[in-house]
VOBA-837574 format. One record per residue (C-alpha): residue number from 1; x, y, z. Coordinates in Angstrom, 2 decimals, decimal comma, padded with zeros to 5 digits. Layout:
BEGIN
<k NUM xx X yy Y zz Z>
...
***
This chain:
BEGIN
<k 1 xx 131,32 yy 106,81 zz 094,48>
<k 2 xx 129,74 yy 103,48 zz 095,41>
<k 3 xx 132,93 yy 101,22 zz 094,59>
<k 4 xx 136,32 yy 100,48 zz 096,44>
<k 5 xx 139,59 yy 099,23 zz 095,27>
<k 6 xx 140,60 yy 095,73 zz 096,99>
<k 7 xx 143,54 yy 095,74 zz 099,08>
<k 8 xx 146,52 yy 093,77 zz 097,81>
<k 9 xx 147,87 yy 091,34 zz 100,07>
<k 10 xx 150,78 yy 092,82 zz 101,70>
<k 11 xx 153,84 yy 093,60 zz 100,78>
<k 12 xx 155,93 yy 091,45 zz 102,68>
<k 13 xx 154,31 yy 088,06 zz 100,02>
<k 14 xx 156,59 yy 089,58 zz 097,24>
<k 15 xx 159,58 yy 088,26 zz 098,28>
<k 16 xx 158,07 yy 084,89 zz 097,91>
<k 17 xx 157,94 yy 085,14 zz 094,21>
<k 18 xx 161,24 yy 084,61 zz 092,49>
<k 19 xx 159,30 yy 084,60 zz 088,90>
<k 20 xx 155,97 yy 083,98 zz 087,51>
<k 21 xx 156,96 yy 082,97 zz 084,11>
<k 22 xx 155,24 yy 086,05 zz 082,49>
<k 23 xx 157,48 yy 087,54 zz 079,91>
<k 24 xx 158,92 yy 091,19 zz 080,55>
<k 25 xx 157,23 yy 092,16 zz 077,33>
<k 26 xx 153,31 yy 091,24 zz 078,11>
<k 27 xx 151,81 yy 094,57 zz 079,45>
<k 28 xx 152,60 yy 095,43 zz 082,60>
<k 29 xx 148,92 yy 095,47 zz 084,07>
<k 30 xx 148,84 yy 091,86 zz 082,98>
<k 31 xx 152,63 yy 091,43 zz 084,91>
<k 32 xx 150,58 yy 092,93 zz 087,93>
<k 33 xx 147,64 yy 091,06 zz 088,38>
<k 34 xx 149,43 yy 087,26 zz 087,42>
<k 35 xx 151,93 yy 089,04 zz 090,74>
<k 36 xx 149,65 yy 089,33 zz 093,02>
<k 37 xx 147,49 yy 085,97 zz 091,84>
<k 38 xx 150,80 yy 084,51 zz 093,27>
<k 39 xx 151,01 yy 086,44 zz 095,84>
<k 40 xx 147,40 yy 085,66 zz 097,23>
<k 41 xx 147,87 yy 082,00 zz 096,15>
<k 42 xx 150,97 yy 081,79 zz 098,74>
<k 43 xx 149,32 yy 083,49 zz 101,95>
<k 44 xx 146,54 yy 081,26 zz 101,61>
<k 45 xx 148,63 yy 078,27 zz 101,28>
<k 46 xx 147,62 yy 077,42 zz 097,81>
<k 47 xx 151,41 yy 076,38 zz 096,10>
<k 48 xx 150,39 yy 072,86 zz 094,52>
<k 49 xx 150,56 yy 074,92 zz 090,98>
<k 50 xx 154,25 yy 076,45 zz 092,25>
<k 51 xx 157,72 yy 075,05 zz 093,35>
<k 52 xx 160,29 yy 076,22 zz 095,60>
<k 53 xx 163,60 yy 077,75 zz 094,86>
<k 54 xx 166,28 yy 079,83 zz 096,61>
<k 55 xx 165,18 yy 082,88 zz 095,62>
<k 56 xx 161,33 yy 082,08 zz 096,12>
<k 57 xx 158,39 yy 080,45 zz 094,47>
<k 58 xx 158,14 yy 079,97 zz 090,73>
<k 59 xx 155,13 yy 077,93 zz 088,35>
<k 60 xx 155,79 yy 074,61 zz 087,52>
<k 61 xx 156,30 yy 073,58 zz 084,15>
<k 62 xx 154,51 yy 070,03 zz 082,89>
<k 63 xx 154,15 yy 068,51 zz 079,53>
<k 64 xx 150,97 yy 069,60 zz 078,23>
<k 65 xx 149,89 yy 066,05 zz 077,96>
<k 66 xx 151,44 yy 064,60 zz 081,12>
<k 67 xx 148,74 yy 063,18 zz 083,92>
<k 68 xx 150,07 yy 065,42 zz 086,54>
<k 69 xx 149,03 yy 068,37 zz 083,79>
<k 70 xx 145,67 yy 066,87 zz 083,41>
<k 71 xx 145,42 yy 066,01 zz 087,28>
<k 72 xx 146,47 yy 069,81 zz 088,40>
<k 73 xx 143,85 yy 071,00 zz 085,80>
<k 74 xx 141,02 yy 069,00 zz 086,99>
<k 75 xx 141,53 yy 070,44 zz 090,64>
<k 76 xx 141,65 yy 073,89 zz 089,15>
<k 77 xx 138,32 yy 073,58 zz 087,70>
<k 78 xx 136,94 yy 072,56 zz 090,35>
<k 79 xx 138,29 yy 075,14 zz 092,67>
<k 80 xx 137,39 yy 078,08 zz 090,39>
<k 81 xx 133,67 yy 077,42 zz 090,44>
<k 82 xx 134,05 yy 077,27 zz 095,08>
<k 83 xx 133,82 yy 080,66 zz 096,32>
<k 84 xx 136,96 yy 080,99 zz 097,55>
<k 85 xx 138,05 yy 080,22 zz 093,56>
<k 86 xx 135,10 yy 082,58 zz 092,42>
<k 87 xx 136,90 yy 085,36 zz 094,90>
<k 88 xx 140,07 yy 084,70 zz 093,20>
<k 89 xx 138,49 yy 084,84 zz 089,42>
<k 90 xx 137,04 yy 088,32 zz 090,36>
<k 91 xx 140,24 yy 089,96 zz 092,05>
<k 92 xx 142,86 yy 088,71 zz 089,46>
<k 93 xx 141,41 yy 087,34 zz 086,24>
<k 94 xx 140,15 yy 090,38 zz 084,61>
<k 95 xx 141,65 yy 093,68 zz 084,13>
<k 96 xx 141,06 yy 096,89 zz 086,32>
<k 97 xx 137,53 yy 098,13 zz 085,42>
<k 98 xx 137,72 yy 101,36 zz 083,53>
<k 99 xx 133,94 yy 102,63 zz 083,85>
<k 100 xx 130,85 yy 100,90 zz 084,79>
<k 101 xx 127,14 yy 101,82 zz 083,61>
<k 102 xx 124,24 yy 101,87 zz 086,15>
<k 103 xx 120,52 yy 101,45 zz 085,22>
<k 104 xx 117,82 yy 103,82 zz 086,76>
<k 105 xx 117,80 yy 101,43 zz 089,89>
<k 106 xx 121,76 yy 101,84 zz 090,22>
<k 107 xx 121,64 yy 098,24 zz 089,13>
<k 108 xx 125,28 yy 097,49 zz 087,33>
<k 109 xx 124,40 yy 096,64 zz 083,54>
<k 110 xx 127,70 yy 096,74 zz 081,67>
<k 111 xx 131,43 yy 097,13 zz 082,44>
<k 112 xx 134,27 yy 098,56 zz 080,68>
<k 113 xx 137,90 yy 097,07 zz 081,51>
<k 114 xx 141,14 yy 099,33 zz 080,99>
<k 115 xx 142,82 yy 096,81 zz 078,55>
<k 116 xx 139,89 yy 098,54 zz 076,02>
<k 117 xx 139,31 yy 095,02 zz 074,64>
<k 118 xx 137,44 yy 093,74 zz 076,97>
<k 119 xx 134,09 yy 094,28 zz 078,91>
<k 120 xx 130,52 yy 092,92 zz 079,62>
<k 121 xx 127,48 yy 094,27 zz 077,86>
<k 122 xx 124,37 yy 091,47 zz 078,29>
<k 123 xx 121,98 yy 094,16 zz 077,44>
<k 124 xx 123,83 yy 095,50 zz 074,49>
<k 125 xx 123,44 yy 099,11 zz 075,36>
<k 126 xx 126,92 yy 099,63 zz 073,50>
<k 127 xx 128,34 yy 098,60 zz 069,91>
<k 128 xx 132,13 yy 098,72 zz 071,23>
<k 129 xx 134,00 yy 096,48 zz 069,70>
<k 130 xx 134,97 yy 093,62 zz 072,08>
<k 131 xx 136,88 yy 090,75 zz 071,57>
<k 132 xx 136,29 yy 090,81 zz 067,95>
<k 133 xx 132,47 yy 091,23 zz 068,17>
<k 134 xx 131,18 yy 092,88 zz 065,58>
<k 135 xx 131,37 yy 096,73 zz 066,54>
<k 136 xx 131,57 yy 099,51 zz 065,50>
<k 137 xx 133,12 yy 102,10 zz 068,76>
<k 138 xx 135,91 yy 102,02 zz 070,61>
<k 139 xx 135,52 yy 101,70 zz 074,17>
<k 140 xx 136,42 yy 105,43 zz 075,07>
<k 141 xx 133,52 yy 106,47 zz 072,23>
<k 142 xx 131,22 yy 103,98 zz 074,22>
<k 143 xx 131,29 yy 105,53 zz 077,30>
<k 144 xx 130,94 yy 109,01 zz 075,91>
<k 145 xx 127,86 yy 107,93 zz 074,15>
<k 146 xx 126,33 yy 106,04 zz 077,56>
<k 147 xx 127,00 yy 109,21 zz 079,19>
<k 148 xx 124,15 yy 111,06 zz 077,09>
<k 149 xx 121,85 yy 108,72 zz 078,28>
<k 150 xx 119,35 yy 110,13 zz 080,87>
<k 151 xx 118,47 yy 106,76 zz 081,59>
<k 152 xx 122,02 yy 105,32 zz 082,76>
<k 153 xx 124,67 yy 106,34 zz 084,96>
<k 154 xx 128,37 yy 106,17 zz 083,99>
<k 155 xx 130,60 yy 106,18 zz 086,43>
<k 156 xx 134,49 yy 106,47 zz 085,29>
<k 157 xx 137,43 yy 105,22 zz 087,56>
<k 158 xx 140,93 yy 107,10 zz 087,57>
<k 159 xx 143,99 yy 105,04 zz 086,51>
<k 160 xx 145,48 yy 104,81 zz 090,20>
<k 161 xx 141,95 yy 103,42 zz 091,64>
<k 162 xx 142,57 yy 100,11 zz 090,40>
<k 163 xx 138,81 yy 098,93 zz 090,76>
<k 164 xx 138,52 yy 095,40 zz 090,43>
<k 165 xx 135,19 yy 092,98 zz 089,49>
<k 166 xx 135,25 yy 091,66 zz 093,50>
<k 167 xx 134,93 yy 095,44 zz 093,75>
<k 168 xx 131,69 yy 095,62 zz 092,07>
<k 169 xx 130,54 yy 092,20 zz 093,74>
<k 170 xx 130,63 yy 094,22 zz 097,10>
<k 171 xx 128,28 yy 097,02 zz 095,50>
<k 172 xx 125,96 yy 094,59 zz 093,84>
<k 173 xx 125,35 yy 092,51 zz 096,45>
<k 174 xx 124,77 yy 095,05 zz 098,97>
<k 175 xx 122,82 yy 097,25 zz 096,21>
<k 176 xx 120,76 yy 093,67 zz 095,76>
<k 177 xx 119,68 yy 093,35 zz 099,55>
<k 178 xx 119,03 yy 096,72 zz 099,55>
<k 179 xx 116,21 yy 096,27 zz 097,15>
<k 180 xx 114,90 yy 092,93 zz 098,56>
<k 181 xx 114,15 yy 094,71 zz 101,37>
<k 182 xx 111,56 yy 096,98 zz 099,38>
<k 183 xx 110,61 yy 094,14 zz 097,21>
<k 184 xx 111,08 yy 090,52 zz 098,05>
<k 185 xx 110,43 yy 089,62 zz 094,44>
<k 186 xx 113,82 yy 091,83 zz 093,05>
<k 187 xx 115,47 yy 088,37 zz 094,14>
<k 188 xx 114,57 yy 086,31 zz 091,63>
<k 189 xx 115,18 yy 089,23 zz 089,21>
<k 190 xx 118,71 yy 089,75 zz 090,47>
<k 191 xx 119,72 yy 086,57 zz 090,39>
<k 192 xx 119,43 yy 086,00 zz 086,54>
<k 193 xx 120,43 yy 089,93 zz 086,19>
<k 194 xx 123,99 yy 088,55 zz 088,34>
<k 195 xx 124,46 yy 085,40 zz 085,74>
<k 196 xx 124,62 yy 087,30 zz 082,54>
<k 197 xx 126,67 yy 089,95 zz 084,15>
<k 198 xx 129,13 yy 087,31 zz 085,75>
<k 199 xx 129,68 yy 084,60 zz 082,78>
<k 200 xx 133,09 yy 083,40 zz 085,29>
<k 201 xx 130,11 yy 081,81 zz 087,15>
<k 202 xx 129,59 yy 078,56 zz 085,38>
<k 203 xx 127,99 yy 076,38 zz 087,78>
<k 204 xx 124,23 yy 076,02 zz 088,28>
<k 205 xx 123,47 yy 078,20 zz 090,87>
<k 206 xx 119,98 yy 078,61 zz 091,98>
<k 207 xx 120,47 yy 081,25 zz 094,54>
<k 208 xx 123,13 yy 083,61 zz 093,11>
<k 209 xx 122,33 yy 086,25 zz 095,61>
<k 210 xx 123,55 yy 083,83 zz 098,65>
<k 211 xx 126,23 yy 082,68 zz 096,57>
<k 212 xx 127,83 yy 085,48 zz 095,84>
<k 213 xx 127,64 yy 086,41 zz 099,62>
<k 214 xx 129,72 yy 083,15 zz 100,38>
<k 215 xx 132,15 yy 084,74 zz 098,03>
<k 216 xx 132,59 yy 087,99 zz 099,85>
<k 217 xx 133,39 yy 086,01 zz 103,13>
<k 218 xx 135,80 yy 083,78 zz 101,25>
***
């Protein structure tokens, strides 16, 4: 299996969070993930967004049209597209990946997520209905169809595995060097192969490859 689940940070962060404002009733692999965004937001020293209490950090609340608001969300933008923020993005932003499809090359060309709402398809190999696209499967249907396919590769992921798109960064970008080194020209192909399949990378970058490696070292 060519993927490995991140480690969380450790255990001893959770203390640190007194509440994250989430409501008991969103799902609880949403709960998780907005967690231990906190929780990796605190051991690397990022609490501008949080304030302290007694019983541990909590997010601040600002009027929606207040200048702090608009201040705070500036910075955020700003720090999403550095690859430390790109790092974050891909370890909390998404939900666990459910199954991933690989090309003939073992190139990664779509991705299911567990919430079986979401995924990324730039090929449109699948008609799953995402987001409310216009399709016509459900995401379980999807995969069972891509797994006909002599030309693809499904791989599935178990629910305790807890894969994660920084996960699949890992495999791509080693996957990626792999090739260049048979063919310095797959480069230039991967890079506009990694910008459809990462849209959370909105900044013009003209060497994704070397970007994405800053990201891993974040």
């Amino acid at each position: 299996m060519p993927f490995r689940a991140s480690t969380r940070p450790a255990a001893t962060n959770r203390s640190k969070v007194a509440s994250t404002g989430v409501s008991p009733l969103a799902p609880k692999e949403y709960r998780d993930r907005v967690l231990a965004r906190m929780e990796y937001d605190i051991a690397h020293g990022h609490t501008g967004d949080m304030e302290w209490t007694e019983n541990g950090y909590i997010p601040k609340l600002r009027s929606l049209c207040s200048p702090e608001y608009y201040a705070v969300r500036d910075r955020l933008e700003v720090y999403n597209q550095t690859p430390e923020g790109q790092k974050e993005s891909l370890l909390f932003d998404s939900p666990a990946v459910k199954a991933v499809v690989l090309d003939k090359e073992r190139n990664v060309v779509a991705k299911f997520y567990v919430d079986n709402m979401t995924g990324i398809d730039p090929q449109k190999i699948t008609n799953t209905v995402w987001d409310g696209e216009n399709g016509s499967l459900s995401t379980d249907e999807s995969i069972s169809q891509l797994e006909k396919r002599s030309d693809l590769t499904v791989i599935r992921y178990s629910d305790n595995q807890k894969v994660t798109d920084f996960d699949l960064l890992r495999y791509e970008v080693t996957h990626a060097k792999e090739q260049i080194k048979q063919n310095p020209e797959f480069r230039d192909t991967y890079n506009e192969m990694a910008k459809t399949m990462h849209p959370e990378m909105t900044q013009d970058v003209g060497d994704v490859l070397a970007f994405q490696e800053r990201i891993l070292t974040a």
